[in-house]
N, CA, C and O atoms as a Maestro MAE file, in Angstrom:
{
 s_m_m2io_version
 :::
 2.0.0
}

f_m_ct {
 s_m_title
 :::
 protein
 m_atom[276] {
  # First column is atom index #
  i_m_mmod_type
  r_m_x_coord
  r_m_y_coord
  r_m_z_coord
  i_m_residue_number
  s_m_chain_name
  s_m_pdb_residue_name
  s_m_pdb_atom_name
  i_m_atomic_number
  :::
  1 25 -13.718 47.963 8.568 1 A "UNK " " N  " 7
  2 3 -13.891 47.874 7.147 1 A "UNK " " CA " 6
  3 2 -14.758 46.649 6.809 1 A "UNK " " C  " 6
  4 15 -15.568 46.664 5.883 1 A "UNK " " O  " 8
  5 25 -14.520 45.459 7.704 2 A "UNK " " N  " 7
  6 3 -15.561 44.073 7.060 2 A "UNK " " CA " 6
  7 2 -16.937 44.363 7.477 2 A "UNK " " C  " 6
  8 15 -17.995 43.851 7.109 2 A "UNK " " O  " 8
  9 25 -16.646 45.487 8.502 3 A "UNK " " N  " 7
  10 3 -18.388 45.325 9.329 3 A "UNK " " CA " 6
  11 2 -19.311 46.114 8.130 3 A "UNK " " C  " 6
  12 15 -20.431 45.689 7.851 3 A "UNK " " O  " 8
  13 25 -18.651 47.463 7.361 4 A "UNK " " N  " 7
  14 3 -18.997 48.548 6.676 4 A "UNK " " CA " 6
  15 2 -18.989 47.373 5.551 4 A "UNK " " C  " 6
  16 15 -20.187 47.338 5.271 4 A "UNK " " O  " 8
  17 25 -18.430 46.496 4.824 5 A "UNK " " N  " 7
  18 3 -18.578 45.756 3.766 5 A "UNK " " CA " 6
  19 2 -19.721 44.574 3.867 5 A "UNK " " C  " 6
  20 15 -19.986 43.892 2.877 5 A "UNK " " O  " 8
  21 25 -20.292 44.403 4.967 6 A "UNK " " N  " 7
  22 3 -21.092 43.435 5.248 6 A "UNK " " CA " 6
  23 2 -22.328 43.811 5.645 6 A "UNK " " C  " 6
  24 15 -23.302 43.064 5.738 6 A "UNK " " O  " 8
  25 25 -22.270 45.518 5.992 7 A "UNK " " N  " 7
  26 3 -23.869 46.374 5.836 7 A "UNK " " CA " 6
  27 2 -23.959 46.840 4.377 7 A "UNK " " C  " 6
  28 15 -25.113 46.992 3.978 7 A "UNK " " O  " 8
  29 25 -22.902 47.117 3.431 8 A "UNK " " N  " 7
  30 3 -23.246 47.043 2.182 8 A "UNK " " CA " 6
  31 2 -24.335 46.004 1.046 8 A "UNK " " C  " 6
  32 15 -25.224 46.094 0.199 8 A "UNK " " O  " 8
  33 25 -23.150 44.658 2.068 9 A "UNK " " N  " 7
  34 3 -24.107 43.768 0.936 9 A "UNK " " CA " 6
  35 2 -24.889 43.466 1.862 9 A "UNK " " C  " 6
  36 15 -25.685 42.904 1.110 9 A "UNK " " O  " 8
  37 25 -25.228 43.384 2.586 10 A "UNK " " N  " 7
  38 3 -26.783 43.014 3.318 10 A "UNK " " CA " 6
  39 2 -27.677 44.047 2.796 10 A "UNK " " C  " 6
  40 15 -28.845 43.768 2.522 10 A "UNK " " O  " 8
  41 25 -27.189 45.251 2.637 11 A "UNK " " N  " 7
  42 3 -28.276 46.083 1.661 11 A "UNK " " CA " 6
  43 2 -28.524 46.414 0.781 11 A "UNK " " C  " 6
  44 15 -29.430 47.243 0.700 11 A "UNK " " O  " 8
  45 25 -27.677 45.824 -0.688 12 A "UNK " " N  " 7
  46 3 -28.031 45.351 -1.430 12 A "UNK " " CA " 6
  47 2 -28.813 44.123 -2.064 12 A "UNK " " C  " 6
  48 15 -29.638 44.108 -2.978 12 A "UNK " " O  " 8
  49 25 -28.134 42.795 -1.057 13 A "UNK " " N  " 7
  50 3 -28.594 41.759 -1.267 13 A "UNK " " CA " 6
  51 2 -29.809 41.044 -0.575 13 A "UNK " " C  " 6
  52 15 -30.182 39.871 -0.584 13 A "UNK " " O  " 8
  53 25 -30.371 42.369 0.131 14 A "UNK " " N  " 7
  54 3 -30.814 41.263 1.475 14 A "UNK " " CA " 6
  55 2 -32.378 40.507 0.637 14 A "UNK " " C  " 6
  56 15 -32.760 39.392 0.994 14 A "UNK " " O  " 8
  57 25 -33.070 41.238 -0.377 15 A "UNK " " N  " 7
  58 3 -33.877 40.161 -0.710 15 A "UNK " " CA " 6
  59 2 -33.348 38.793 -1.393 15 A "UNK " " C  " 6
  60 15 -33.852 37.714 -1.082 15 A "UNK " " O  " 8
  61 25 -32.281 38.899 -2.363 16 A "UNK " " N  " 7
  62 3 -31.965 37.419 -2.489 16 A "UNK " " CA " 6
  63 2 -31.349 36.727 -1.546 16 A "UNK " " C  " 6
  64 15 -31.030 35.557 -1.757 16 A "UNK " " O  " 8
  65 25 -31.088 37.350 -0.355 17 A "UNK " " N  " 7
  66 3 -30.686 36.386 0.626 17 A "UNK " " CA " 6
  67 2 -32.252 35.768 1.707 17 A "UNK " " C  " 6
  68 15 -32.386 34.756 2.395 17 A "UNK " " O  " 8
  69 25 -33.266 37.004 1.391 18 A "UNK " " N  " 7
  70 3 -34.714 36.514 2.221 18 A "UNK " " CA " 6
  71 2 -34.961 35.166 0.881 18 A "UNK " " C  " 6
  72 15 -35.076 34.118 1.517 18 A "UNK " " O  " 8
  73 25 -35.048 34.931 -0.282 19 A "UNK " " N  " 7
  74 3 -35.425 34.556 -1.135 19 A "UNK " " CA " 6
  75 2 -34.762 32.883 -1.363 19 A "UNK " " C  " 6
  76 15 -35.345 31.861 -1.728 19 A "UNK " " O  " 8
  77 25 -33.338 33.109 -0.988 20 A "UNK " " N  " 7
  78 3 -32.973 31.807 -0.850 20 A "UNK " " CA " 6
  79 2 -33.080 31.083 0.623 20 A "UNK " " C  " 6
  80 15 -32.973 29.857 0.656 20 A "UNK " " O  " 8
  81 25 -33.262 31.720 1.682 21 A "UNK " " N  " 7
  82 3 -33.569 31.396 2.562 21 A "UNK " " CA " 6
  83 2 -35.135 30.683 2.702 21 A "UNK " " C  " 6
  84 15 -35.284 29.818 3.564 21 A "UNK " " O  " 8
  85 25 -35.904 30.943 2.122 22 A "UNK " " N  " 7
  86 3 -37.144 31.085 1.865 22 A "UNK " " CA " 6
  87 2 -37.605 29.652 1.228 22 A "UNK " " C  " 6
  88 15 -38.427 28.804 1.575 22 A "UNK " " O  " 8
  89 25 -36.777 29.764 0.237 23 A "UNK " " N  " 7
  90 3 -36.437 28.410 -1.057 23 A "UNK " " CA " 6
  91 2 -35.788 27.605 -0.234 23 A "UNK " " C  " 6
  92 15 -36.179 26.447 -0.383 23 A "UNK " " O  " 8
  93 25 -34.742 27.747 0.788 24 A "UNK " " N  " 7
  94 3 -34.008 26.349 1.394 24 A "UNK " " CA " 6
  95 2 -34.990 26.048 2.693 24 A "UNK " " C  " 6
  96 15 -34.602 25.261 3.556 24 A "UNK " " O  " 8
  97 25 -35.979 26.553 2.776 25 A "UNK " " N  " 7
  98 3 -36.768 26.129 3.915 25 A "UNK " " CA " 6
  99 2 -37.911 25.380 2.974 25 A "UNK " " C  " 6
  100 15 -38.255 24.423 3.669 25 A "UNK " " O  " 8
  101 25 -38.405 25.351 2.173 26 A "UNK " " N  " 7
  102 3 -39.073 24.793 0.940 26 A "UNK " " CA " 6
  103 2 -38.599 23.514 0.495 26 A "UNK " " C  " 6
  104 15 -38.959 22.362 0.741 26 A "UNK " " O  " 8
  105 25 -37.683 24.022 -0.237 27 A "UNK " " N  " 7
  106 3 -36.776 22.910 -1.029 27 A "UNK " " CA " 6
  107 2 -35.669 22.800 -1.085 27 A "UNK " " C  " 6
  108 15 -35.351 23.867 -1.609 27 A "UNK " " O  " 8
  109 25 -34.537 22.115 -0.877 28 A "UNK " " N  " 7
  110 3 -33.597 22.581 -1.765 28 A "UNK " " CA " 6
  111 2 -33.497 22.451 -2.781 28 A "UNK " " C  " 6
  112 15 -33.012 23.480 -3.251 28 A "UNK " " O  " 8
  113 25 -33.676 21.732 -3.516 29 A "UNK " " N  " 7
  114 3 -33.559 21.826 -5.011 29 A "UNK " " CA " 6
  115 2 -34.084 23.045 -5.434 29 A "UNK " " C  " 6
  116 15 -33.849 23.265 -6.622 29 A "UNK " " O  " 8
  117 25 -34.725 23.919 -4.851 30 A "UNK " " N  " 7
  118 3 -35.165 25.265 -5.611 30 A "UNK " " CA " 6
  119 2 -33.707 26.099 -5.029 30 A "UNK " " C  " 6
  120 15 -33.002 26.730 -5.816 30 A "UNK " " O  " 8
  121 25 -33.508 26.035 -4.110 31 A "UNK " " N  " 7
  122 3 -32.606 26.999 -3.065 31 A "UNK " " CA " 6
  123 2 -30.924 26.732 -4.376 31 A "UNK " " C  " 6
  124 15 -30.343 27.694 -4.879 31 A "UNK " " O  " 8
  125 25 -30.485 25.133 -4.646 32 A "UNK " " N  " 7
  126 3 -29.588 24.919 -5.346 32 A "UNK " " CA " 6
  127 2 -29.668 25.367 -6.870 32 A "UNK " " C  " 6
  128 15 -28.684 25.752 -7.503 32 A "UNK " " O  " 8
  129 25 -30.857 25.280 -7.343 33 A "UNK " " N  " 7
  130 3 -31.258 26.092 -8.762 33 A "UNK " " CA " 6
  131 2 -30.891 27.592 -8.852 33 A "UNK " " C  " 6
  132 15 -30.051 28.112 -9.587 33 A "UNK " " O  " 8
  133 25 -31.900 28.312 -7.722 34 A "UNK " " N  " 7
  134 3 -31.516 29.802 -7.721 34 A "UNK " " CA " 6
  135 2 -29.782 30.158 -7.150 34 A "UNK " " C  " 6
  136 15 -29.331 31.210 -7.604 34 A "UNK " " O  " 8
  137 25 -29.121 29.596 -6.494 35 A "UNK " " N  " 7
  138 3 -27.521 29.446 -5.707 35 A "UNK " " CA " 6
  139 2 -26.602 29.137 -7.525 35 A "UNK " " C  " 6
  140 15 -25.537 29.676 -7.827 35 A "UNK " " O  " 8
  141 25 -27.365 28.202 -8.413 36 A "UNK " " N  " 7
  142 3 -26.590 28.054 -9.798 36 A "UNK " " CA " 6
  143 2 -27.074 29.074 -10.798 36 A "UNK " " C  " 6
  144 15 -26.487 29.202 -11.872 36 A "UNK " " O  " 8
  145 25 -27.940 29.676 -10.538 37 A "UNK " " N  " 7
  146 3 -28.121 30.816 -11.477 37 A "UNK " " CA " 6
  147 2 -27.109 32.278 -11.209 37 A "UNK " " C  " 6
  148 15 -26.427 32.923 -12.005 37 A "UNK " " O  " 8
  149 25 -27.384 32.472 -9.597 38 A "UNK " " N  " 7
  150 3 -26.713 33.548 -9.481 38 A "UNK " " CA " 6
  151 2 -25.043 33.029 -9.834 38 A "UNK " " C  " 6
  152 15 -24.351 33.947 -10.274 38 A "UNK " " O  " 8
  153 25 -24.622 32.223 -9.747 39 A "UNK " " N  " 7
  154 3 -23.146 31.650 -9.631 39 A "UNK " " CA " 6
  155 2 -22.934 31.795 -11.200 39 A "UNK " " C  " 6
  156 15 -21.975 32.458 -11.595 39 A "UNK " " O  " 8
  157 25 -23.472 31.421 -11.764 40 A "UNK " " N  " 7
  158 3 -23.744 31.869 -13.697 40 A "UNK " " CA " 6
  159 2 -23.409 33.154 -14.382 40 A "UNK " " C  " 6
  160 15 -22.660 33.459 -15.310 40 A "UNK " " O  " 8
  161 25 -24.432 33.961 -13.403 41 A "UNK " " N  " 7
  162 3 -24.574 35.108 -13.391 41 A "UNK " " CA " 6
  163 2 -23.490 36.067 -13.332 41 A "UNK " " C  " 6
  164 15 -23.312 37.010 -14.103 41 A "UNK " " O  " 8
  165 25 -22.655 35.665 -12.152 42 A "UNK " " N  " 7
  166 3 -21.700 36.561 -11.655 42 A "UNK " " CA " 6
  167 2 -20.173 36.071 -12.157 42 A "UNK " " C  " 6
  168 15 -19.156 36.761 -12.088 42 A "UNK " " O  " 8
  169 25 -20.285 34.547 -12.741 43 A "UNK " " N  " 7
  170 3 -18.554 34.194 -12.993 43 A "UNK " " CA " 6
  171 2 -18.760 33.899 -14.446 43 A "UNK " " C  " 6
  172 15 -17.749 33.257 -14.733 43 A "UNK " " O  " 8
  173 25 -19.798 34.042 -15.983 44 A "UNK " " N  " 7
  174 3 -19.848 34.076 -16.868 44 A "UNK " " CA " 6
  175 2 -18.930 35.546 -17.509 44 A "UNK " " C  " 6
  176 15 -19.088 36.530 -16.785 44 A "UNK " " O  " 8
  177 25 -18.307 35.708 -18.358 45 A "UNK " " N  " 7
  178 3 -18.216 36.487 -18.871 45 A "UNK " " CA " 6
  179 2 -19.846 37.295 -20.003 45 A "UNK " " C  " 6
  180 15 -20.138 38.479 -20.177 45 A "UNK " " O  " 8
  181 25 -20.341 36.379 -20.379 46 A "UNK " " N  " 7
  182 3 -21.475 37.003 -20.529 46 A "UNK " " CA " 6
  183 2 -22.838 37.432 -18.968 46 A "UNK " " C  " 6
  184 15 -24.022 37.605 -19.257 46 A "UNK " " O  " 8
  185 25 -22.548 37.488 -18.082 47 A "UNK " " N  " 7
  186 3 -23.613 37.625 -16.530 47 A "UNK " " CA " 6
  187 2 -24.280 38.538 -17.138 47 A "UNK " " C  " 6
  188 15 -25.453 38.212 -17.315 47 A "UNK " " O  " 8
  189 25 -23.931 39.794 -17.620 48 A "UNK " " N  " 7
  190 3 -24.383 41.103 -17.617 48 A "UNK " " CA " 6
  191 2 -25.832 40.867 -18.674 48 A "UNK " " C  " 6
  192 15 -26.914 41.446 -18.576 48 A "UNK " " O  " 8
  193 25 -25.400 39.779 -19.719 49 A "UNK " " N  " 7
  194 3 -26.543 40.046 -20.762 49 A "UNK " " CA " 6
  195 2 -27.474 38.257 -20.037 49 A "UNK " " C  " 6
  196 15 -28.567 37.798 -20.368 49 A "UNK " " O  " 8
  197 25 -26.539 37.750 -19.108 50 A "UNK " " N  " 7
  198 3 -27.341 36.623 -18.580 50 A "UNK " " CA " 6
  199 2 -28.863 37.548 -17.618 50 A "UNK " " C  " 6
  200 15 -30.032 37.163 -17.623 50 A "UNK " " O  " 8
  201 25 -28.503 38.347 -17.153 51 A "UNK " " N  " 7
  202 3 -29.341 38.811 -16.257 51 A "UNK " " CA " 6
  203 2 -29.932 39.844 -16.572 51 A "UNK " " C  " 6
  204 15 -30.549 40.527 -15.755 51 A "UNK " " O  " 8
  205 25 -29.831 40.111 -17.795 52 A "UNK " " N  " 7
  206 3 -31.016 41.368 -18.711 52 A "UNK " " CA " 6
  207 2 -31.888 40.196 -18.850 52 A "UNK " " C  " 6
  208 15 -32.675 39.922 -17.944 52 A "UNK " " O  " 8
  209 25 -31.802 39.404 -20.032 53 A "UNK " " N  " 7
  210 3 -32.591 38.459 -20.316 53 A "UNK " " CA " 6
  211 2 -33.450 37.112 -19.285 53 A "UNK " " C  " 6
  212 15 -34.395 36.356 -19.510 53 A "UNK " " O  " 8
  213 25 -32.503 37.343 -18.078 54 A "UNK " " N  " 7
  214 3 -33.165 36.480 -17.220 54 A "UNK " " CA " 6
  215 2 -34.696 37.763 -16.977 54 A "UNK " " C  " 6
  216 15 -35.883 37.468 -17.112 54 A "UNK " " O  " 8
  217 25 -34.313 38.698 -16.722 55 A "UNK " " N  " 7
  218 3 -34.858 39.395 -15.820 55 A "UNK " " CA " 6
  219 2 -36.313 39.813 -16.853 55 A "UNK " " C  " 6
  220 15 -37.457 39.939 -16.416 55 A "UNK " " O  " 8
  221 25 -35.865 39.981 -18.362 56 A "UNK " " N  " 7
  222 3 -36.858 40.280 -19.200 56 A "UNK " " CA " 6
  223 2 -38.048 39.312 -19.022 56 A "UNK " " C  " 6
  224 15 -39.170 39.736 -18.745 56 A "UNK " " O  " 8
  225 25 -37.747 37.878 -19.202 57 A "UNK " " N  " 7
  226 3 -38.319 36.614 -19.410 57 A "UNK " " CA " 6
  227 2 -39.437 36.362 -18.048 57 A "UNK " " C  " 6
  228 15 -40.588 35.928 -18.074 57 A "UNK " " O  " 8
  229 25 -38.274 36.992 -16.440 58 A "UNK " " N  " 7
  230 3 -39.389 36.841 -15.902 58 A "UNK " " CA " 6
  231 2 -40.695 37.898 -16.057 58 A "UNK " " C  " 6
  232 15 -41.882 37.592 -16.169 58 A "UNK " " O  " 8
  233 25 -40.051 39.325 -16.024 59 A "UNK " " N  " 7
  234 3 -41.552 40.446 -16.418 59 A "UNK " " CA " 6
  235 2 -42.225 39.560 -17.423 59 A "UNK " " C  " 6
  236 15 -43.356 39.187 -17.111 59 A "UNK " " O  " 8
  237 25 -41.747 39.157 -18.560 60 A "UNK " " N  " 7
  238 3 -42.798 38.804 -19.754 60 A "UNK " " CA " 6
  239 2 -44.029 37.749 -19.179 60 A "UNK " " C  " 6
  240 15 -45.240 37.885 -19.354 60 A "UNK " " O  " 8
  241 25 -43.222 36.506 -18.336 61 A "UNK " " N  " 7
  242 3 -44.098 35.382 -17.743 61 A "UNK " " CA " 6
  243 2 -44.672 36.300 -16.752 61 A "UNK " " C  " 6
  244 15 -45.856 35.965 -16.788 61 A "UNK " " O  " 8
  245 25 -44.578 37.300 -15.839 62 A "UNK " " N  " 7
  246 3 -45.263 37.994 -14.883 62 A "UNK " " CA " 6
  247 2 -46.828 38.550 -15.235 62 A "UNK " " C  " 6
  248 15 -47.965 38.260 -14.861 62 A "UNK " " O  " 8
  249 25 -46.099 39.702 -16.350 63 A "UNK " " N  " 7
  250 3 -47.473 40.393 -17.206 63 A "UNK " " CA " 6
  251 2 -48.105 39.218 -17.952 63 A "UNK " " C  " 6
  252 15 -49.249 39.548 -18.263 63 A "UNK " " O  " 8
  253 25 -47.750 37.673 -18.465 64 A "UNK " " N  " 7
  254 3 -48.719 37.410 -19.285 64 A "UNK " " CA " 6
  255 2 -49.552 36.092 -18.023 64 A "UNK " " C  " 6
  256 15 -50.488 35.360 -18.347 64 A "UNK " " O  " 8
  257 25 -48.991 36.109 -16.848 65 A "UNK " " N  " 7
  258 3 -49.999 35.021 -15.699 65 A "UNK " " CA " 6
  259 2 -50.811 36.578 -15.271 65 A "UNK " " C  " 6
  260 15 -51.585 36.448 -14.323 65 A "UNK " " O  " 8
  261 25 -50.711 38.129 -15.908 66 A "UNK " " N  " 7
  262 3 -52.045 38.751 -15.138 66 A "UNK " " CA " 6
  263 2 -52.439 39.255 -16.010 66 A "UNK " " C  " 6
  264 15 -52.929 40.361 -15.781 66 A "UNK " " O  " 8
  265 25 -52.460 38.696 -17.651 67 A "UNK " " N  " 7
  266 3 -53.320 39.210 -17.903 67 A "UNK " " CA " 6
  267 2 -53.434 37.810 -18.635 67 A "UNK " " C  " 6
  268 15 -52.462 37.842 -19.389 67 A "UNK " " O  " 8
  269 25 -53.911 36.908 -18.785 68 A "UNK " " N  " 7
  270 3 -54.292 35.805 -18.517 68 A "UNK " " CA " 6
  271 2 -55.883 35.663 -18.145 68 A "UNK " " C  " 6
  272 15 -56.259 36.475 -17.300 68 A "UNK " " O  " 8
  273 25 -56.802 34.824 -18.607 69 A "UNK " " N  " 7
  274 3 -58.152 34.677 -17.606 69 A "UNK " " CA " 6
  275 2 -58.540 33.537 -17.853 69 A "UNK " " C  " 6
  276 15 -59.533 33.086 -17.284 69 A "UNK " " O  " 8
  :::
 }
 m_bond[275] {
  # First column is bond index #
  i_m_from
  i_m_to
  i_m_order
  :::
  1 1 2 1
  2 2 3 1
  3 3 4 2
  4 3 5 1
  5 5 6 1
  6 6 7 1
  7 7 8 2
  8 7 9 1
  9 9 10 1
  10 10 11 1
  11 11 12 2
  12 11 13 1
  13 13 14 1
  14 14 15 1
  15 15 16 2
  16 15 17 1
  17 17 18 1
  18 18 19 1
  19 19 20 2
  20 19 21 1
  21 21 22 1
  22 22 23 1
  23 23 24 2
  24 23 25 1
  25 25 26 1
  26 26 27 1
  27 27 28 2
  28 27 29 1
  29 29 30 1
  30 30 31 1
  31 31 32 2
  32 31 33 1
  33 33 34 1
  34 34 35 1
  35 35 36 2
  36 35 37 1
  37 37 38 1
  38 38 39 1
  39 39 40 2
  40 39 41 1
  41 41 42 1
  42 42 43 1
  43 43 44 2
  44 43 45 1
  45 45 46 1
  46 46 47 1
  47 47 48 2
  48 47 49 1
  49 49 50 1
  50 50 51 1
  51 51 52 2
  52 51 53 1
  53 53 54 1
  54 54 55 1
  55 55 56 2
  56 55 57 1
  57 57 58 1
  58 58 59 1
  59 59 60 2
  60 59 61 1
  61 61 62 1
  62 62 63 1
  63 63 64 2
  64 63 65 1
  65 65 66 1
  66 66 67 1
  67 67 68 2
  68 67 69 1
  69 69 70 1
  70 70 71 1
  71 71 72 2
  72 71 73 1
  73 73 74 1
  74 74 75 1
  75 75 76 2
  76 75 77 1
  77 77 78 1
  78 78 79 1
  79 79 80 2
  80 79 81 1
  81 81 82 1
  82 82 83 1
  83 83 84 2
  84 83 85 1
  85 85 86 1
  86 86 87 1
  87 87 88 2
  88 87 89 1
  89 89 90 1
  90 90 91 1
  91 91 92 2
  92 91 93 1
  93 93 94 1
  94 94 95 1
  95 95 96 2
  96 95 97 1
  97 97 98 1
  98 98 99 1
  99 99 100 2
  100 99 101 1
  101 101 102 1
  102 102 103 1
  103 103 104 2
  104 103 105 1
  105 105 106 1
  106 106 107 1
  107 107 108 2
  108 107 109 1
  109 109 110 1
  110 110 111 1
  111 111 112 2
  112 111 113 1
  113 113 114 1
  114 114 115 1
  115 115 116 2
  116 115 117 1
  117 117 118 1
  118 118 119 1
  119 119 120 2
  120 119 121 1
  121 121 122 1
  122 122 123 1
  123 123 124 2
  124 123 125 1
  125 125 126 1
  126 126 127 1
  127 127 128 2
  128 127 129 1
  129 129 130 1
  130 130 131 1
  131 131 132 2
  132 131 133 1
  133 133 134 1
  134 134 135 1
  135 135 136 2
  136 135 137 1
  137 137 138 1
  138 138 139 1
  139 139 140 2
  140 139 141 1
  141 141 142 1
  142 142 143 1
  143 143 144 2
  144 143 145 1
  145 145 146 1
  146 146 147 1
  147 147 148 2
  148 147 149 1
  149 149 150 1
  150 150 151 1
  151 151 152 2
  152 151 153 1
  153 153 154 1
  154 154 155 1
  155 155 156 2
  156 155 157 1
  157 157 158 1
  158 158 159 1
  159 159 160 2
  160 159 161 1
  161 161 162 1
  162 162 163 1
  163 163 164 2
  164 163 165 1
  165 165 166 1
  166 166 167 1
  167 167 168 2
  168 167 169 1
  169 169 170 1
  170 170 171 1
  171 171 172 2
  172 171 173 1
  173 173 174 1
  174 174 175 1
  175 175 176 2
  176 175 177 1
  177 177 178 1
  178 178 179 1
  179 179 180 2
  180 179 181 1
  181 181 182 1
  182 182 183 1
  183 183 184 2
  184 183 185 1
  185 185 186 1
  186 186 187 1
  187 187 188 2
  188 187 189 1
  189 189 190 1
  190 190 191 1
  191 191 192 2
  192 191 193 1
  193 193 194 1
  194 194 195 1
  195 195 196 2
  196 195 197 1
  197 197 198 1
  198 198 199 1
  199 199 200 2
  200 199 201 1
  201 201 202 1
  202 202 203 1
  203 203 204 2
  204 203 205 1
  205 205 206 1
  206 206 207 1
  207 207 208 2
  208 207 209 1
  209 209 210 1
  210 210 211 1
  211 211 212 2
  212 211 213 1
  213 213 214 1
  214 214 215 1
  215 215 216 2
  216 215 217 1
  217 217 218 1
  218 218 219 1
  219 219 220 2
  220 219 221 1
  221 221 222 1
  222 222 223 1
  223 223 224 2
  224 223 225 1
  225 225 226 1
  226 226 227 1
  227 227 228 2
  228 227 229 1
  229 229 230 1
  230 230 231 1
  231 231 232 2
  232 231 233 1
  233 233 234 1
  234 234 235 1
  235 235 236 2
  236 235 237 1
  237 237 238 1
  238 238 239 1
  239 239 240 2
  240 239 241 1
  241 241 242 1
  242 242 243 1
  243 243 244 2
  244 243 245 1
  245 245 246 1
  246 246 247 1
  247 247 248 2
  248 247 249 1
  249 249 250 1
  250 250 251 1
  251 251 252 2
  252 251 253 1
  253 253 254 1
  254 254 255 1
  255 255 256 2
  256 255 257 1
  257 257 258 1
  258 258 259 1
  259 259 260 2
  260 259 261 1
  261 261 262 1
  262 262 263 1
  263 263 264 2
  264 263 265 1
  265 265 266 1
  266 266 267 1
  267 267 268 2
  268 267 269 1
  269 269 270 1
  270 270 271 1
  271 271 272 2
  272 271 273 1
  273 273 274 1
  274 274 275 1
  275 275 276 2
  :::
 }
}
């Protein structure tokens, strides 16, 4: 049962786990930023509308650095 619970979240999670891995080879201070967002995220009673709006804000900054000149 832990092995079947631990190919779950590895396949759900596995880019934010490439992502903080990525960031703690970088920085940590980026690796501890993104580690306090998700921790926000998941033990807020508001997470659900934390991570619409996170997620909006980044598309918005995405589409406006390409269309940008």
């Amino acid at each position: 049962m832990g092995l079947e619970h631990g190919l779950y979240c590895l396949g759900c999670c596995w880019f934010l786990m490439a992502l903080l891995f990525a960031a703690g080879i970088m920085s940590l201070l980026w690796m501890a930023a993104i580690t306090v967002f998700v921790l926000v995220e998941k033990l807020f009673p508001a997470g659900q509308w934390i991570a619409r709006t996170s997620g909006f804000a980044m598309l918005a900054f995405g589409a406006y650095l390409m269309c940008r000149t």
